[in-house]
C-alpha positions in Angstrom: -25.9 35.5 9.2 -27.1 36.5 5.7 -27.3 34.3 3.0 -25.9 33.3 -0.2 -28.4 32.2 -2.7 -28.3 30.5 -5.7 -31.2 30.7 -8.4 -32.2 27.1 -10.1 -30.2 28.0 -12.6 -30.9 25.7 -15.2 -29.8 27.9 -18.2 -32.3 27.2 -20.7 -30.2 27.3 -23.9 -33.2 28.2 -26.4 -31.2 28.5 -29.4 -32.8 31.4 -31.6 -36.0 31.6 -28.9 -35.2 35.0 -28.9 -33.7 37.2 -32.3 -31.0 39.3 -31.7 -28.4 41.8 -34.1 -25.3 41.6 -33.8 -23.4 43.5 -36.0 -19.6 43.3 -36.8 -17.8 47.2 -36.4 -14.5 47.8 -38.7 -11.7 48.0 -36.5 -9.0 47.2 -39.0 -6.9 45.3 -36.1 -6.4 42.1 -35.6 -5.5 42.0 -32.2 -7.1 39.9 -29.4 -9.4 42.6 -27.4 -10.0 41.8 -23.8 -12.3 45.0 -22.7 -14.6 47.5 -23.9 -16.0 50.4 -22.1 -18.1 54.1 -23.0 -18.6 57.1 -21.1 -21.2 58.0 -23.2 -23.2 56.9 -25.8 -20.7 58.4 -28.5 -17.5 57.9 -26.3 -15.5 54.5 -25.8 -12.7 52.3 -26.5 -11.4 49.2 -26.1 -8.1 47.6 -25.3 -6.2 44.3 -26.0 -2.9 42.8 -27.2 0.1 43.8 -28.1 -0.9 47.4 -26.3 -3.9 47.9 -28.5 -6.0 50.5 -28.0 -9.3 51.8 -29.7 -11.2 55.0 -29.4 -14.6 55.6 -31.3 -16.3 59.5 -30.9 -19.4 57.9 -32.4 -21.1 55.2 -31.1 -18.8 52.7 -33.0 -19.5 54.0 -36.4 -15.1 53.9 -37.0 -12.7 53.3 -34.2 -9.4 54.5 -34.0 -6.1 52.9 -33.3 -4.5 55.1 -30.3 -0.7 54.5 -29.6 -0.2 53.0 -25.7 3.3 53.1 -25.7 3.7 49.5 -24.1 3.8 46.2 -26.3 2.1 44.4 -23.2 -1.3 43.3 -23.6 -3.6 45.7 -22.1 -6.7 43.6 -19.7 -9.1 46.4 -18.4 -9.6 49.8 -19.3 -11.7 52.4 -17.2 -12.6 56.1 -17.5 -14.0 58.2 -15.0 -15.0 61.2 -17.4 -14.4 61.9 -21.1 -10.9 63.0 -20.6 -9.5 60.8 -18.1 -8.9 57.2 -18.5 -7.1 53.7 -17.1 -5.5 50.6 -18.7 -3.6 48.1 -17.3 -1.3 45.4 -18.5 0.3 42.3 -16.3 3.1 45.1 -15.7 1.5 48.5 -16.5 -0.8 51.0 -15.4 -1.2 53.5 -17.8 -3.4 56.5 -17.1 -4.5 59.1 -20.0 -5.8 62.6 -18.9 -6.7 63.7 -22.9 -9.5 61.0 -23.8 -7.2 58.5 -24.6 -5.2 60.1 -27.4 -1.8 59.9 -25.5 -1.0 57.4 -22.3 2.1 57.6 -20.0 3.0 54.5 -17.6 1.8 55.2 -13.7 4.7 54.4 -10.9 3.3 51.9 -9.0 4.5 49.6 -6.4 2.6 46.6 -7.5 4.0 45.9 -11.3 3.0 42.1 -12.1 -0.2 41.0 -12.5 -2.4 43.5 -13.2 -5.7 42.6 -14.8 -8.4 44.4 -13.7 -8.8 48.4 -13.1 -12.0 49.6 -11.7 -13.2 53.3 -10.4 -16.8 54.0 -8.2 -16.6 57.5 -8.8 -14.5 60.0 -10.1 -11.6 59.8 -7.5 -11.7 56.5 -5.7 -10.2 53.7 -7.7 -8.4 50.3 -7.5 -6.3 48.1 -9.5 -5.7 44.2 -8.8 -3.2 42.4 -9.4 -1.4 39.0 -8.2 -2.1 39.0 -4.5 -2.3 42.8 -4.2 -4.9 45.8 -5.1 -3.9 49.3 -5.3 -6.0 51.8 -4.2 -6.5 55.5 -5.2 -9.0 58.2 -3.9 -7.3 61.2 -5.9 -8.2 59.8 -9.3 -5.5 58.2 -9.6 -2.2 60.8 -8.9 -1.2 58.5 -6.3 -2.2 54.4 -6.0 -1.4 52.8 -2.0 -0.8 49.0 -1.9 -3.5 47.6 0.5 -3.2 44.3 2.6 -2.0 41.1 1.0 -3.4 37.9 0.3 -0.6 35.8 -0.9 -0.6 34.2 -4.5 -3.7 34.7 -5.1 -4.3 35.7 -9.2 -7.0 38.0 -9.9 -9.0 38.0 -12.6 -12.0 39.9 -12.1 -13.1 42.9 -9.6 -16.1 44.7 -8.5 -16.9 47.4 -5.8 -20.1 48.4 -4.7 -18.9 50.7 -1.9 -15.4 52.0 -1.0 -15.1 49.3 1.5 -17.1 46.5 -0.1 -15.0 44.8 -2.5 -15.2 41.2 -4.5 -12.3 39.9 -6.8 -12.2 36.1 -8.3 -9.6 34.2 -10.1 -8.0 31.5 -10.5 -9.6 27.7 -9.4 -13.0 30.2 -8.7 -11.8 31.4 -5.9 -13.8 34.5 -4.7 -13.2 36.9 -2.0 -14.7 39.9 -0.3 -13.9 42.5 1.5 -16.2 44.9 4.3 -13.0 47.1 5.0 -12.2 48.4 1.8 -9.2 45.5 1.1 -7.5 45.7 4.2 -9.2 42.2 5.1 -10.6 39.3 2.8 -13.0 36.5 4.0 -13.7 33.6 1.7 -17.0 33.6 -0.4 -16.2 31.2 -3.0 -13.5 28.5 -2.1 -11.4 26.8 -4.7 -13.5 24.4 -6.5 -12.3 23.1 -10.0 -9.3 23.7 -12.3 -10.9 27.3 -13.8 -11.5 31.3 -13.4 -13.8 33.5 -12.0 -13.3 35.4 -15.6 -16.3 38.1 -14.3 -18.2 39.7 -11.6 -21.2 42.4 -12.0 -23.1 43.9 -9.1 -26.8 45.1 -10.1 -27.2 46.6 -6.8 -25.3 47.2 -3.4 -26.3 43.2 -2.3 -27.2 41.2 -5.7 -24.3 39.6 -7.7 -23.3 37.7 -10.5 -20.5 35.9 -10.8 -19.0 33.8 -14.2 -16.4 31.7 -15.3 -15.2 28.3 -17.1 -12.9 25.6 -16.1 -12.1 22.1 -17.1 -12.8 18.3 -15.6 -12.3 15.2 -17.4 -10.9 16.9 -20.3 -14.3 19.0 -21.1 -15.4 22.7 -20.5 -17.6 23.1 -18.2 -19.4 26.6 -17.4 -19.6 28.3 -13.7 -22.5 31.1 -13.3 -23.4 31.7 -9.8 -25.8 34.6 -8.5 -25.5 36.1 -4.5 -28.5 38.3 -2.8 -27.8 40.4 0.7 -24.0 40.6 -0.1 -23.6 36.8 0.4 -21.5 35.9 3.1 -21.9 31.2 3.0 -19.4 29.1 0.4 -21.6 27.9 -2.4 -20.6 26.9 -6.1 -22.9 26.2 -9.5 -20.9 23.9 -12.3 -23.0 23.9 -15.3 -22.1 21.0 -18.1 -23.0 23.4 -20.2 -19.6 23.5 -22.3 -19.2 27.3 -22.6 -16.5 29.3 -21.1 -18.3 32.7 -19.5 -16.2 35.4 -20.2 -17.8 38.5 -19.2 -21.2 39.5 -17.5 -23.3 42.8 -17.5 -26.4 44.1 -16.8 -28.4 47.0 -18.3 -31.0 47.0 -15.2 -32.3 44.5 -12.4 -33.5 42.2 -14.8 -31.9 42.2 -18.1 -28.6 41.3 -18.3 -25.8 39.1 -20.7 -23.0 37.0 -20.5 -20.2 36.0 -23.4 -18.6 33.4 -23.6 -15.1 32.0 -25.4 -17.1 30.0 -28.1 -18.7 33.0 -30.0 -22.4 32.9 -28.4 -23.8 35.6 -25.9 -26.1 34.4 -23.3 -29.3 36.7 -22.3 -31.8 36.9 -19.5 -34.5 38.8 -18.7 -35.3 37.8 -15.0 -32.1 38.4 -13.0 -30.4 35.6 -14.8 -33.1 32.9 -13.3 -33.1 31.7 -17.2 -30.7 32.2 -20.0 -31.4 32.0 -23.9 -28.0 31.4 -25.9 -28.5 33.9 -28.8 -26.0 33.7 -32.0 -23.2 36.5 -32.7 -23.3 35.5 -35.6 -19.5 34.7 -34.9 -17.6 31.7 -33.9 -14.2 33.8 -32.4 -14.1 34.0 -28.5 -16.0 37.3 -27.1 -14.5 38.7 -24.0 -16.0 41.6 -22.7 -19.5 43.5 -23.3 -20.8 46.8 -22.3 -24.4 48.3 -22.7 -24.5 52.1 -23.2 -28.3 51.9 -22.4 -31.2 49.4 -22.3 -30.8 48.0 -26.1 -27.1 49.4 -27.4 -24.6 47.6 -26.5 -21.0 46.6 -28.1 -19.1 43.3 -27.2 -15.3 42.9 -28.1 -13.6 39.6 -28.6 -10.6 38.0 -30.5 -9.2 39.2 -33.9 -10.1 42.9 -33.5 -13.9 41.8 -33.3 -16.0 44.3 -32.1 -20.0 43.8 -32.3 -22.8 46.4 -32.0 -26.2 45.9 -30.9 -29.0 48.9 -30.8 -31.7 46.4 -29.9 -31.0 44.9 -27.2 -29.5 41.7 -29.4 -33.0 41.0 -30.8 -31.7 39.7 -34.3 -29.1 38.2 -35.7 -26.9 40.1 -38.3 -23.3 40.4 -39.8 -20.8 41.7 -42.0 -22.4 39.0 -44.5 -26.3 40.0 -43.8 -27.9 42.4 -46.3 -31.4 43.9 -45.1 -34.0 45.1 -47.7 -35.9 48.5 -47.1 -39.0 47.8 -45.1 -41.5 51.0 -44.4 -43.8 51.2 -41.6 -47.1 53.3 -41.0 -48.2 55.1 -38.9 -45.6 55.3 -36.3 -46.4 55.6 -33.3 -49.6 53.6 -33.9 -53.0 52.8 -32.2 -54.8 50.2 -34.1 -53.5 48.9 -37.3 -49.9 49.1 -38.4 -48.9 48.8 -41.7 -45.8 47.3 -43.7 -44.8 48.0 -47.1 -42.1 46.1 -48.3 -40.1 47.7 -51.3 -39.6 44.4 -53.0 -42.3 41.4 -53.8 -41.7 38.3 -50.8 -40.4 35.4 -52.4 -40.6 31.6 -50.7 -41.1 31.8 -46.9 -42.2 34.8 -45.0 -43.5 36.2 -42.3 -43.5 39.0 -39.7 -42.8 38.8 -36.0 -43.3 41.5 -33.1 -40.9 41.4 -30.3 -41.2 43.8 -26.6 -38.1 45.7 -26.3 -37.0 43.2 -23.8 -36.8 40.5 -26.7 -40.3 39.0 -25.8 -41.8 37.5 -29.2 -45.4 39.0 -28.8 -47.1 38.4 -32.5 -46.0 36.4 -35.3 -47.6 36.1 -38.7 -47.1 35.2 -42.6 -46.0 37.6 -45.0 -48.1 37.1 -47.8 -47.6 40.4 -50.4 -46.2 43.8 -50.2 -48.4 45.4 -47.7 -50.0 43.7 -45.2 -52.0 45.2 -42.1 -51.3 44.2 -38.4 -54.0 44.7 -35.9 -52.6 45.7 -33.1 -55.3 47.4 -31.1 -54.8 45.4 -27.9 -51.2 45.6 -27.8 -50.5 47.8 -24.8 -48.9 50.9 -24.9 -44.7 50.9 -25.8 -41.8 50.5 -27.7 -41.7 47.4 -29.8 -39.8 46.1 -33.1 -40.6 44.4 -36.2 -39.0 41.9 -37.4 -39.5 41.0 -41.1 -38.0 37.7 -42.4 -37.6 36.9 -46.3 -35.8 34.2 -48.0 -33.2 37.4 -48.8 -32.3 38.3 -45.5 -34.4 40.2 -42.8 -34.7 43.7 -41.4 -35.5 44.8 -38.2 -37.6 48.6 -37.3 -39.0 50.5 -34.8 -42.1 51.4 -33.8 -44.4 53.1 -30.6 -47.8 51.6 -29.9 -49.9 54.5 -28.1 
């Protein structure tokens, strides 16, 4: 029998260990979004309340209010190509075959409960619901009600194959199927008053699963990770106070969870350890998506959307001015200069980070240009953080 495993996870919350930047979009919406997702670096949107939905052609720069045609508030959304997308509300599945500029309302037979829609290629699809999936594997012309499993209240869903399927929900319950959700075993069993709010597969047998719940009138915080497909009933309750909202993963290693207080949670070794980094807001965050290794974009209540295109290395905000910083050469092989445009007043200094958020070097910031030695730094992509009294600004630069 394989094995579920745990990691020790004692999330180390090393507030500010690592920098990060965060940056608040203009969405000019207020309503609560619940899920974000992009094709393409340029291409996403995100859905939420009242039938909201957002489309942005570039990267975030301005995003667009799209008309639904439902007042419902929309859960998940899903494309499978640039033109063709999903949404679903607890009574809608709306499908849009333009990029997302008109939607019209799918007949189903399952039409309550729907909160998660998910695709593993461009035709083969499902959408779950209260003790039901749908499944499609014409991309969506046609959705067939699998098997049954009563009550049961979904709130998240992952597939790593056609027939290997997770969902969790409410109480933590978590189940999986082999047969492509004709049967359901058990993984998780009901465990507290709570929800399995997310699940994210790095590959075909390592999971991560999060959530919040309550006991004794406080929030505690589930995170649980499975290797080889995890088949035994095990459970992690962290007293950690945080309600995980969403989990993803831009590679093996590197992944991030938000969570319903504001913060975002990092790791860099396959969530063995977790660094709380600030969003620099304090309004529940419910979803996040990485376009690649270091851009990412997480959406949360009150039309927030945040940007990150470093991985969340510093913190920023609508509220955070930066001041011009120039760096030479670039890319570099022994000593880097840094010419500020402006004299350093009170408290400086300068920090390096790896692209994986790593502080490497750190050192005082004295006058206007300074030299960094940086001849035994090996060869790759790093960022410099300056930090003034007047705010801080972040760069790029390649060490050859």
């Amino acid at each position: 029998m394989k094995r579920l495993f745990f990691t020790a996870i004692g999330i180390i919350l090393l507030l500010n260990a690592y920098s990060q930047d965060w940056i608040q979009q203009q969405t000019n919406t207020n309503a609560d979004l619940s899920s974000v997702f992009f094709i393409n670096p340029d291409l996403g949107w995100a859905v939420g309340s009242e039938g909201t939905i957002l489309k942005t052609t570039d990267g975030g720069e301005i995003w667009t209010l799209k008309s639904s045609g439902v007042t419902n508030g929309l859960n998940s959304v899903y494309f499978t190509d640039p033109q063709t997308g999903f949404a679903v509300s607890y009574r809608e599945l709306l499908k849009t075959t333009d990029g997302g500029e008109h939607w019209v309302i799918q007949d189903t037979v399952l039409n309550s409960g729907l909160s998660s829609v998910f695709f593993i290629g461009p035709d083969t699809g499902f959408v779950a619901g209260t003790g039901r999936i749908l499944k499609t594997t014409d991309n969506g012309e046609t959705w067939i009600k699998q098997a049954g499993f009563g009550c049961f209240g979904v709130d998240s869903f992952w597939a790593t194959d056609a027939q290997t399927l997770y969902m969790g929900g409410s109480d933590f319950l978590t189940m999986k199927s082999m047969d492509g959700g004709v049967n359901w075993d058990v993984l998780i069993p009901n465990i507290s008053y709570g929800s399995m709010e997310s699940i994210f597969f790095t590959d075909h047998n390592t999971g991560y699963f999060a959530g919040g719940g309550w006991a004794q009138g406080n929030t505690f915080t589930f995170f649980a990770k499975i290797v080889d497909g995890g088949v035994t009933r095990t459970s992690t309750l962290l007293n950690l106070g945080k309600w995980l909202s969403c989990v993803f993963f831009t590679d093996n290693n590197i992944g991030y969870i938000t969570a319903l207080d504001g913060s975002i949670l990092k790791t860099t070794d396959a969530g063995d350890h977790w660094t709380s980094l600030n969003s620099g807001v304090n309004s529940a965050l419910t979803s996040i998506f990485f376009t690649d290794s270091i851009t990412g974009y997480v959406a949360g209540r009150s039309g927030i959307i945040l940007k990150t295109t470093n991985g969340g290395l510093t913190v920023s905000g609508p509220d955070v001015r930066s001041k011009p910083v120039k760096i030479y050469p670039n890319p570099v092989t022994d000593v880097l200069m840094v010419e500020l445009s402006y004299l350093p007043q009170g408290k400086s200094n300068i920090q390096i980070y790896s692209i994986s958020g790593k502080l490497i070097l750190q050192q005082d910031l004295l006058k206007r240009k300074s030299g960094i030695d940086l001849q035994k730094l090996p060869r790759g992509i790093y960022f410099l953080k300056t930090i003034q009294s007047q705010g801080s600004e972040v760069v790029k630069f390649e060490k050859m």
